[in-house]
C-alpha positions as CSV (number, residue, x, y, z in Angstrom):
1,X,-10.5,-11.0,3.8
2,X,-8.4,-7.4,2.9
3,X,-5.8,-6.8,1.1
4,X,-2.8,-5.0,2.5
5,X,-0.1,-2.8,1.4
6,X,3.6,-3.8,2.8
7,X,7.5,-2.8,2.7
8,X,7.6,-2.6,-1.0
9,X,6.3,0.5,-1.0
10,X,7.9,2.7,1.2
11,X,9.8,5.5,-0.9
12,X,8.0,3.9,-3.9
13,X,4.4,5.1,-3.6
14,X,3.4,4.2,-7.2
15,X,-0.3,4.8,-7.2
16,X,-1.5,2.5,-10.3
17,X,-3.6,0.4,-7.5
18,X,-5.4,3.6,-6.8
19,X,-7.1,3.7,-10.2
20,X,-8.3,0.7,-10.2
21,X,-10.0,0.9,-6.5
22,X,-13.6,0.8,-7.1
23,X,-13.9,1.5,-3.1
24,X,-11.6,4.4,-2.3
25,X,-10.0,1.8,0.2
26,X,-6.3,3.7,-0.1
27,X,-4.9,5.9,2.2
28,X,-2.3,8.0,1.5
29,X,0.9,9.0,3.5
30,X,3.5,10.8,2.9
31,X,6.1,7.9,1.7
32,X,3.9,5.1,1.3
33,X,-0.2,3.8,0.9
34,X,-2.3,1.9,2.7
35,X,-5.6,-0.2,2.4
36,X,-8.1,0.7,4.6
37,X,-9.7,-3.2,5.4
38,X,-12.8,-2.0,7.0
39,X,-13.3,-0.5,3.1
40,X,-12.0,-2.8,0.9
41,X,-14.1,-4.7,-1.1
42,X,-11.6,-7.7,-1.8
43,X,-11.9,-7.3,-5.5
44,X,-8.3,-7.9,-6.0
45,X,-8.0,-5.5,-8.4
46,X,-5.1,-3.7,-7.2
47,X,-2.8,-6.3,-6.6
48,X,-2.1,-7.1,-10.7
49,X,-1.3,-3.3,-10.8
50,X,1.1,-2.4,-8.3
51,X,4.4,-2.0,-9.9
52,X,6.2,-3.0,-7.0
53,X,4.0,-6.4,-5.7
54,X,3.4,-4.6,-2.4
55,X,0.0,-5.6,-2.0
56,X,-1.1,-9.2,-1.0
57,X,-4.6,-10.4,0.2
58,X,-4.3,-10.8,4.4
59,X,-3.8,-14.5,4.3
60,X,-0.8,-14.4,1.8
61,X,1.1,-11.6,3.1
62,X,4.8,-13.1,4.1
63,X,5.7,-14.4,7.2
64,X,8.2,-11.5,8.2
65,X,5.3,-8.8,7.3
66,X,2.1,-9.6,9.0
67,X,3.1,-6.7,10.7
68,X,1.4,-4.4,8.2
69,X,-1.7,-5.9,8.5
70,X,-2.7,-3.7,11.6
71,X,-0.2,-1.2,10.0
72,X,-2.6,-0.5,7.5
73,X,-5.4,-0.6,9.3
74,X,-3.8,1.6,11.9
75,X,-2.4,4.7,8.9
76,X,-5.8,4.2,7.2
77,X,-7.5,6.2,10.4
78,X,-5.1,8.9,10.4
79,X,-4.6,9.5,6.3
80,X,-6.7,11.2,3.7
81,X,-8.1,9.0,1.0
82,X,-6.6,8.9,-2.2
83,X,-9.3,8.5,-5.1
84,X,-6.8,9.0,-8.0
85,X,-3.3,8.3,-9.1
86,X,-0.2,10.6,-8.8
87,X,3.2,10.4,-9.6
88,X,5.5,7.9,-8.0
89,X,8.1,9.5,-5.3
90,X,11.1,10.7,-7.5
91,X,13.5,7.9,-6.4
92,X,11.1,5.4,-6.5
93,X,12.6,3.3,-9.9
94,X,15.9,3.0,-6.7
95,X,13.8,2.2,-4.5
96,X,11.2,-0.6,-5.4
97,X,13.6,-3.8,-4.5
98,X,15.2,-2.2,-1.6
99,X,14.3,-4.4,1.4
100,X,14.3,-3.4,5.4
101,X,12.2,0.1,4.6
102,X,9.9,0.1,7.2
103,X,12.8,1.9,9.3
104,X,11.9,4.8,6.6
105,X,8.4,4.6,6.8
106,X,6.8,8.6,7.6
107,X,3.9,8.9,9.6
C-alpha cells in the first residue's frame, strides 16, 4: 500500500504533509504535490495533516480519482523532492473545495 495525493490539491499545494514525512516521499510541482509510492513508508502520517483531505491510502482513493494513482507515481520521477514545508499557493483558502482541477494541473 501508498498513499496518494489527488484533485484537492491542485492550486492548493498546502505542504503540512511534508513535515510530517519521515521518508521524503513528496514531490513537488509547480501547482500541486505528489507521493512518490516506490518511497513511501505507509505511515499514514500525512493524511491527518493535509488541510485539504487530498491524500488517501491507494485502496481508498474515490472511484472518479484512481486516476492519480499512476499520476503520482508518474510526477514523482520528473519533480524534485520536497523535505520541508512552504507556503500554500496564494489563492489556495479559494481553492481547496473547488472540484474538476485536474484540467489545471502544471506539469
Amino acid at each position: 500500500m501508498t498513499f496518494v495525493v489527488t484533485e484537492n490539491c491542485i492550486r492548493c499545494k498546502y505542504t503540512d504533509c511534508v513535515d510530517v514525512c519521515p521518508a521524503d516521499c513528496f514531490h513537488e510541482g509547480p501547482n500541486f504535490l505528489v507521493i512518490n509510492p516506490e518511497t513511501c513508508i505507509d505511515c499514514s502520517l500525512c493524511v491527518q495533516e493535509c488541510p485539504a483531505d487530498a491524500i488517501y491510502a491507494d485502496t481508498d482513493v474515490p472511484p472518479d480519482q484512481t486516476h492519480f494513482i499512476e499520476l503520482n507515481a508518474e510526477l514523482a520521477q520528473l519533480w524534485p523532492v520536497i523535505a520541508a514545508a512552504s507556503e500554500p499557493m496564494a489563492e489556495a483558502d479559494m481553492w481547496i473545495d473547488q472540484g474538476d482541477k485536474l484540467q489545471f494541473l502544471e506539469r
